[in-house]
Residue, then its C-alpha position, 0 to 999 in steps of 0.5 A: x285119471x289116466x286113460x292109455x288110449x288117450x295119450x295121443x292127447x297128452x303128445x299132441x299138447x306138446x307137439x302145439x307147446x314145446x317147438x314153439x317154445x324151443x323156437x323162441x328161445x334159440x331166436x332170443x337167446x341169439x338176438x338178447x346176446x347180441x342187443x344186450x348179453x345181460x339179459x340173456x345170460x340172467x335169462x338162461x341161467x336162471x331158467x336152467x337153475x330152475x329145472x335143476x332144482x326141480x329135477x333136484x327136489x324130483x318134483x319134476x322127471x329130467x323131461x319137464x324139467x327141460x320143459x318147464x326150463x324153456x317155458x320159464x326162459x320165453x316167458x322172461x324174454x318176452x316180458x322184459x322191461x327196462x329198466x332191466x331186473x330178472x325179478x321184474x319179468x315172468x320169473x315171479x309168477x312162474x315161481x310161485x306157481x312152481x312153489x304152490x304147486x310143490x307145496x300143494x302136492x307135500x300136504x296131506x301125500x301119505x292120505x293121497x296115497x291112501x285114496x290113489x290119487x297121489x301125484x307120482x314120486x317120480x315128479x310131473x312129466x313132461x306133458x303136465x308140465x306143458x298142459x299147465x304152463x303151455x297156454x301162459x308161454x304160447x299167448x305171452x309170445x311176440x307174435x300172439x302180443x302183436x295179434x293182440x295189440x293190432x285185434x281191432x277188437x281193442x280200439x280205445x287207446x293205444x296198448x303197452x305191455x302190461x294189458x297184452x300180458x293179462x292173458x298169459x297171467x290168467x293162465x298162469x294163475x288158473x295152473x296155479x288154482x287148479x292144482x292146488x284146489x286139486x291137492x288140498x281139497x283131498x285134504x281139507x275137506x271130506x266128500x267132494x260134490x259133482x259140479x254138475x250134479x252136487x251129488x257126493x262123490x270120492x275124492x280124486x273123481x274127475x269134476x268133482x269140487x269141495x269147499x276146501x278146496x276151492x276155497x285153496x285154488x282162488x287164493x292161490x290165483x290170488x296170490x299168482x296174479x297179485x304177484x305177477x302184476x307186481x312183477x310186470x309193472x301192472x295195477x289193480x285192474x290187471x291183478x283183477x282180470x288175471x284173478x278172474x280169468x284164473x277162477x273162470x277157468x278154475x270152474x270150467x277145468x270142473x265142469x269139464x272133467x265132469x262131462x267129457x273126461x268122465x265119458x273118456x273123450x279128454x285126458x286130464x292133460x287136455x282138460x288143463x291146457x283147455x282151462x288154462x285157454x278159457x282162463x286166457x280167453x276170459x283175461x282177453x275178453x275183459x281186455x275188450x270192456x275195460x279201458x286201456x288207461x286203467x291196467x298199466 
């Protein structure tokens, strides 16, 4: 539900997101270009192709396409591995969310329209795009890796890119899950229930959950961290935290969309960029539990 006077919220996700982001990729554009040119002309490209098609397809305004152009490009740079491949980095999971999201969003549109829950015409904006995707982009960054690698919270082995990683995947499949449960569960199931309450509710009411549709939304966390983990190099276990991250966060998006966006303390743009940091939160703290020998 957007609410005017909580828009401040929406501009501050992108003020945390966006010149981070921007940051990072001036940074390693320059420093890919001098290393190894390759990198960055794949990179770059690919990144601004993608917003090309996405402002194309008008799944996104010009704003989250450049957005979602520049969140892709840092998420590639700091997930390259060598022998280098573009398919071989972030580039994979960001697609399929883009993909599952699209796709989420055609289906069943003329009875979203009906209900008035209809994702705009015009695309995502700007500030969607980072409330979804900000999280995954800010906690895959070199600096954040780094804090996670020297945490002495992790003291059982020495860490490689795939564990450090685990967080930003959860997150990107948590944006995954969370739209499409959303957008399916409007039409594939009838009467959504209030996760705090049970009780039945109309579809589009914020906290509110269907079989249906959840059902949809673990899936697609499914399918985001089983090809990210894939695309990263990583195994089973980090396929595993990323998915339960992503339905953590799935559930804890409900719960508060239910209590402080139903009282009007948090927009919906606030509420996803919290879920997809419970989701990094929860990939973070399993990292503590789990061996390091068993996630590359």
């Amino acid at each position: 539900m957007d609410r005017p006077n909580l828009l401040w919220q929406s501009k501050a996700v992108l003020l945390l997101v966006l010149p981070a982001v921007g940051a990072s990729v001036v940074i390693e554009t320059h420093w890919w270009l001098q290393q190894m040119p390759p990198v960055a002309i794949w990179t770059v490209g690919l990144s601004a192709i993608l917003g090309l098609v996405a402002l194309q397809l008008r799944s996104a305004t010009a704003g989250a396409a450049a957005a979602g152009a520049a969140i892709t490009a840092t998420m590639m740079f700091t997930t390259v591995s060598f022998p280098y491949l573009p398919w071989r980095t972030a580039l994979v999971p960001v697609l399929i969310v883009l993909l599952l999201a699209s796709i989420a969003t055609q289906v069943g549109r003329e009875h979203k329209e009906e209900l008035g829950t209809a994702e705009s015409r015009k695309g995502r904006s700007a500030p969607q795009v980072a409330a979804n995707l900000g999280i995954a982009a800010l906690v895959s960054h070199d600096v954040v890796q780094a804090w996670i690698a020297d945490s002495h919270w992790f003291s059982r082995g020495a860490f490689t890119q795939i564990p450090v990683l685990a967080p930003a995947l959860a997150a990107l499949a948590e944006a995954a899950a969370d739209t499409v449960s959303s957008e399916l569960g409007q039409v594939l199931s009838g009467h959504p229930r209030m996760i705090t309450t049970l009780r039945r509710v109309p579809s589009g009411t914020d906290g509110a959950i269907s079989l249906g549709g959840t059902a949809a939304g673990v899936i697609a966390a499914a399918a985001v961290a089983t090809a990210g983990s894939w695309a990263l190099r990583g195994g089973m276990a980090l396929t595993a935290i990323a998915w339960a991250g992503a339905v953590f966060g799935l559930f804890f998006d409900s719960v508060l969309g239910a209590t402080l966006e139903q009282r009007g303390w948090l927009n919906n743009d606030a509420v996803n960029f919290l879920s997809t940091a419970s989701s990094a939160i929860f990939a973070l703290g399993a990292l503590a539990v789990i061996p390091h020998t068993k996630l590359g």
